[in-house]
C-alpha positions as CSV (number, residue, x, y, z in Angstrom):
1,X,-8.4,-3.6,-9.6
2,X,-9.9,-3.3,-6.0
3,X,-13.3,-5.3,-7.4
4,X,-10.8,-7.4,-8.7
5,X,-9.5,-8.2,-5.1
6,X,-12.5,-8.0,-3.3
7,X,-14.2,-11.1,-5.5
8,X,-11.0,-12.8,-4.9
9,X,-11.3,-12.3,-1.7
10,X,-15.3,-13.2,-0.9
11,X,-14.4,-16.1,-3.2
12,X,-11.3,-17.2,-0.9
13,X,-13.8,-17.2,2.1
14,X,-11.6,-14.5,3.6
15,X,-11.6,-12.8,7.0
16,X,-11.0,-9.5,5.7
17,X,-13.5,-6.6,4.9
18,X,-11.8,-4.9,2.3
19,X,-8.2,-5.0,0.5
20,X,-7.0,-1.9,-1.6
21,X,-3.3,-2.6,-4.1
22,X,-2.3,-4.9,-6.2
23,X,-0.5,-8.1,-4.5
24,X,3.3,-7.7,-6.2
25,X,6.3,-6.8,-5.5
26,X,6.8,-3.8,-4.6
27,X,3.1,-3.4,-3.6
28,X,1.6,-0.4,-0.5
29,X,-0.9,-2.3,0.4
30,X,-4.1,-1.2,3.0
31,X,-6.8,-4.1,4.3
32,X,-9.3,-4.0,7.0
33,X,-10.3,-6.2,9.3
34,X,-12.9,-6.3,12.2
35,X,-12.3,-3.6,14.4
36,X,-10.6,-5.0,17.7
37,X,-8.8,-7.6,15.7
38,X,-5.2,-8.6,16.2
39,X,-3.4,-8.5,12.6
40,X,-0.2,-10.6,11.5
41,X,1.3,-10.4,7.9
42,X,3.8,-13.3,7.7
43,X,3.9,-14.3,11.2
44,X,4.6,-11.0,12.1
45,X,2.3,-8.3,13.8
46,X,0.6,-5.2,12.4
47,X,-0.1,-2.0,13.8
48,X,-4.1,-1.6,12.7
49,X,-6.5,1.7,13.2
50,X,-9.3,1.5,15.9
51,X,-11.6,0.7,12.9
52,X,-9.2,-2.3,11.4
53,X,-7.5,-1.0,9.0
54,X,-3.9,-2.1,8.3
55,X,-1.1,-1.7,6.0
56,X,2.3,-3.5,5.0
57,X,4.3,-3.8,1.8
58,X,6.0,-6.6,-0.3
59,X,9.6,-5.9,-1.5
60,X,11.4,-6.3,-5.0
61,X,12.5,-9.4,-3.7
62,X,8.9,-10.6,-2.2
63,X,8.1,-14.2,-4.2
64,X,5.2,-16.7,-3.0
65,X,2.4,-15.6,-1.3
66,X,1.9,-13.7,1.7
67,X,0.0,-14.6,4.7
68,X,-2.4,-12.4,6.5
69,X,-3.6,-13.9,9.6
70,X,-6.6,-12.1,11.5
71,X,-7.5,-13.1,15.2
72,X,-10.7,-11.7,16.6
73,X,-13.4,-12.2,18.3
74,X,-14.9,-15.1,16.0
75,X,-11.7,-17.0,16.2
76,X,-8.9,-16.3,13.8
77,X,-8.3,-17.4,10.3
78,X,-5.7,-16.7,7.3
79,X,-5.6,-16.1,4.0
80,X,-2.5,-16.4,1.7
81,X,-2.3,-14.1,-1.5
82,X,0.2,-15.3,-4.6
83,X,2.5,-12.6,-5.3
84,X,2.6,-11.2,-8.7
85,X,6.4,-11.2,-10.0
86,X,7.6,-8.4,-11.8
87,X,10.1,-8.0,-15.1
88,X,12.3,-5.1,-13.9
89,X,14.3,-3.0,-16.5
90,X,18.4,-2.6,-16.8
91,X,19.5,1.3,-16.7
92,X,23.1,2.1,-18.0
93,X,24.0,5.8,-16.7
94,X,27.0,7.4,-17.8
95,X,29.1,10.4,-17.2
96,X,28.8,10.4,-13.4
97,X,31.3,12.3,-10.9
98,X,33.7,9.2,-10.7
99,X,33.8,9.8,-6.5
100,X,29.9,9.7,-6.6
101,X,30.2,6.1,-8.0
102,X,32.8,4.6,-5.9
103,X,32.7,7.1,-3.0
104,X,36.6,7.7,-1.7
105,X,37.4,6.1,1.6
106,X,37.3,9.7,3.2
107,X,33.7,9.9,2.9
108,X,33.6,6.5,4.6
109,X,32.5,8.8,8.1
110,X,30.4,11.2,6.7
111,X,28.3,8.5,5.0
112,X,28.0,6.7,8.0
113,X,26.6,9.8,10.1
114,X,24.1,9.8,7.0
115,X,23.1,6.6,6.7
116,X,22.1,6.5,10.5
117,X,20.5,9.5,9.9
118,X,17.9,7.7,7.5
119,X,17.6,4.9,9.5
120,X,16.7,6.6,12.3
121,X,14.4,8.6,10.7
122,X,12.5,5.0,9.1
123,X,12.2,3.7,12.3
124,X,9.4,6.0,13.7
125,X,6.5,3.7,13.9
126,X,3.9,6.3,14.9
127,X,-0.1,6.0,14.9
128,X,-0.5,9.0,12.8
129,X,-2.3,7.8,9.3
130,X,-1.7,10.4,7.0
131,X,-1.0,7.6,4.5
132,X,-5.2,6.7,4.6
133,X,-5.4,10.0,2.3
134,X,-3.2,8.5,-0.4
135,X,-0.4,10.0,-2.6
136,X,0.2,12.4,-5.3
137,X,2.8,13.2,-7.6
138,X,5.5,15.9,-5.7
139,X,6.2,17.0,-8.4
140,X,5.7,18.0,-12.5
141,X,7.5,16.5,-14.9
142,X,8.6,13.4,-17.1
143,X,9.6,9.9,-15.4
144,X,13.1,9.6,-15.9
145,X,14.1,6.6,-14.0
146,X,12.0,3.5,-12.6
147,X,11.3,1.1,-9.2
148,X,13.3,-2.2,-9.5
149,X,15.6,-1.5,-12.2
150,X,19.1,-1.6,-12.2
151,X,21.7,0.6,-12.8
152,X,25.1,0.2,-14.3
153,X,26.7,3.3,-13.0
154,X,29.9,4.6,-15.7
155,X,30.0,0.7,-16.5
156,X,29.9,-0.9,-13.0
157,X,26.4,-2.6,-11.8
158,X,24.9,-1.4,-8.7
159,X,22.1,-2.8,-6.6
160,X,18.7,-1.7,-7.9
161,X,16.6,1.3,-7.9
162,X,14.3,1.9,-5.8
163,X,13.0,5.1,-6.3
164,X,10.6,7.1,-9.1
165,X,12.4,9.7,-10.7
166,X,10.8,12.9,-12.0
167,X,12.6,15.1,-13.9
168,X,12.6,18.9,-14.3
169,X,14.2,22.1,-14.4
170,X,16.5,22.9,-11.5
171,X,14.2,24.9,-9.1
172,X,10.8,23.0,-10.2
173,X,8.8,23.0,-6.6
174,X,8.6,19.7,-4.7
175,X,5.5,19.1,-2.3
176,X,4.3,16.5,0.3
177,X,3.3,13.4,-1.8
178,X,1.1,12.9,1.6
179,X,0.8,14.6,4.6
180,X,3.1,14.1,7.8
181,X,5.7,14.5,9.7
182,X,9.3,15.7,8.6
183,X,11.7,13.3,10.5
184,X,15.2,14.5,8.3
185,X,16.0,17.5,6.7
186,X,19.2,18.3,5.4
187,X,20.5,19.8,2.2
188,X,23.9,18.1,1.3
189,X,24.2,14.8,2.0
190,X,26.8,13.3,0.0
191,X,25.2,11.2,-2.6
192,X,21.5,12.3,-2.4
193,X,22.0,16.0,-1.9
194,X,19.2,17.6,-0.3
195,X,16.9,14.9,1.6
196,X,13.6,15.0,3.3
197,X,12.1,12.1,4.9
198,X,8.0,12.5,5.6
199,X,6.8,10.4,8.3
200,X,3.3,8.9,7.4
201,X,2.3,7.1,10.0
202,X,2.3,3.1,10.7
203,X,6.0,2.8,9.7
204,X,5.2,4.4,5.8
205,X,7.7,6.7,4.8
206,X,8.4,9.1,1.6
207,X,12.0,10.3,1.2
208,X,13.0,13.0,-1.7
209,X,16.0,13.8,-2.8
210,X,18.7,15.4,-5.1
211,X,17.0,18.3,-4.0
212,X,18.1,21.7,-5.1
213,X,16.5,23.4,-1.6
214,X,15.1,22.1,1.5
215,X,12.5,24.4,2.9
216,X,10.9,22.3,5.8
217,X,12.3,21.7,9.3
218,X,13.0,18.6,11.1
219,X,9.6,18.4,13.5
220,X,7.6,20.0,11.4
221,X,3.8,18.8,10.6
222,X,2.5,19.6,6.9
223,X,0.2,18.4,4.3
224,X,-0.3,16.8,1.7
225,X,0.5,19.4,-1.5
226,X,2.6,21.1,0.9
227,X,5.9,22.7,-0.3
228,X,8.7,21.3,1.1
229,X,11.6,22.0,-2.1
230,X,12.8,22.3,-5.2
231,X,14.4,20.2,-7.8
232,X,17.9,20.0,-8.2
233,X,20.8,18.1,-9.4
234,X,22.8,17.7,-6.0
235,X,24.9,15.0,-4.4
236,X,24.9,11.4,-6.7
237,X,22.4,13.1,-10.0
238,X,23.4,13.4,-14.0
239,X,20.5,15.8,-14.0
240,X,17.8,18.0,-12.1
241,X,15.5,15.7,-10.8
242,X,13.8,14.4,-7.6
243,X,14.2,11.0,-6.3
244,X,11.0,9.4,-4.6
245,X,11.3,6.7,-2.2
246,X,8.5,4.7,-0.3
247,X,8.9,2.3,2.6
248,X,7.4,0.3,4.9
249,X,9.8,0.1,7.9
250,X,13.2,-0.8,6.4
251,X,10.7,-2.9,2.8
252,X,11.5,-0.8,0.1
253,X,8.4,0.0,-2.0
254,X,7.4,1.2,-6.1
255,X,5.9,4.9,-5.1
256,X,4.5,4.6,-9.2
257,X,2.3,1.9,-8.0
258,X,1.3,4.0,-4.6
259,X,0.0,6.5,-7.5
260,X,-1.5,3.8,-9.2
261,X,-3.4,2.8,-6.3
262,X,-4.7,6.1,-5.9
């Protein structure tokens, strides 16, 4: 796939050095440039390394191309890269908590405390690059639900999922998909149960959740392979499983395809 890209690339007379991921939605993708350059993806600028590398994603929704506009010390110049569209599945899930569904007004509070929670814990936009060393699996077992497909929940369509689910006996360990910093840690939020969110560096992200336990602290550094849990069936789950999430800021990424990549 990367030879792939790189032809493309050399072919396309193109600024960039390298470019690792396939260009489609849902896409974790990592380029570099010249050291010292000054990086925008879609007009927008990018946090680089001091040797060039960069990183951004393209959403479920992402259509066209995407720009990538390099300015250094040669001048600057852009590329534009078609995005691949995707087919996504439809997943009918039955026999859910009715309240889990369509969450009673009193939760309406409690779910607002939460939700701030996760956005404040996205927003970190530190230099750290643990996401250079790539991603593993946190966990063994079958994949049990997919990125981009949507669910009908007890008959009633919700807005798509964007998560891989791996599923397991209750108590299965969890570890670091990649190395970071823990930025929430809680074990019963209302509709994803026990939730960690990793910190990666350069606004990448891993959250896990329907855990059974959370065994890592809010601050704390680990590594990739590192323990943080266990599977579980808590807050919105038909089953034991783990729910994992990638993002790029507040883009919304396929963690199968981060795997992929690696």
């Amino acid at each position: 796939m990367t030879a792939v890209i790189l032809a493309a690339l050399m072919n396309a007379g193109a600024c960039l050095a390298a470019m690792t991921g396939e260009v489609t939605q849902g896409a974790l993708i990592t380029a570099q440039a010249a050291p010292g350059s000054q990086v925008m993806v879609d007009g927008k600028p990018v946090k680089s390394t001091s040797d060039g590398v960069f990183v951004f994603g393209l959403s479920r929704e992402a259509e066209g191309s995407v720009n990538i506009t390099i300015t250094g010390e040669s001048g600057t110049c852009t590329d534009s890269f078609q995005i691949a569209q995707r087919d996504f599945d439809i997943e009918r899930v039955n026999g859910l908590p009715p309240k889990t569904v369509t969450p009673p007004p009193e939760w309406t509070a409690r779910r607002k405390v939460e939700t701030g929670r996760v956005r404040r814990a996205r927003a970190e936009t530190t230099d750290d690059q643990f996401w250079r060393g790539g991603f593993i699996r946190p966990a063994e077992g079958r994949f049990s639900g997919f990125y981009g497909s949507q669910r009908i929940l007890n008959g009633q369509p919700r807005s798509p999922h964007y998560g891989l689910d791996i599923a397991g006996p209750t108590g299965t360990p969890i570890v670091a998909p990649a190395g970071g910093v823990v930025r929430l840690a809680a074990p019963d939020f209302l509709l994803e149960g026990g939730i960690v969110i990793i910190d990666h560096g350069f606004g990448v992200t891993s959250t896990l959740f329907h855990m059974n336990s959370v065994t890592v602290e809010e601050g704390q550094t680990i590594n990739q392979g590192d323990p943080i849990g266990t599977i579980g069936a808590t807050g919105r789950a038909n089953g034991p499983h783990v729910d994992w999430r990638i993002n790029w800021g507040a883009v919304r990424l396929d963690p199968l395809l981060a795997l992929e990549g690696d």
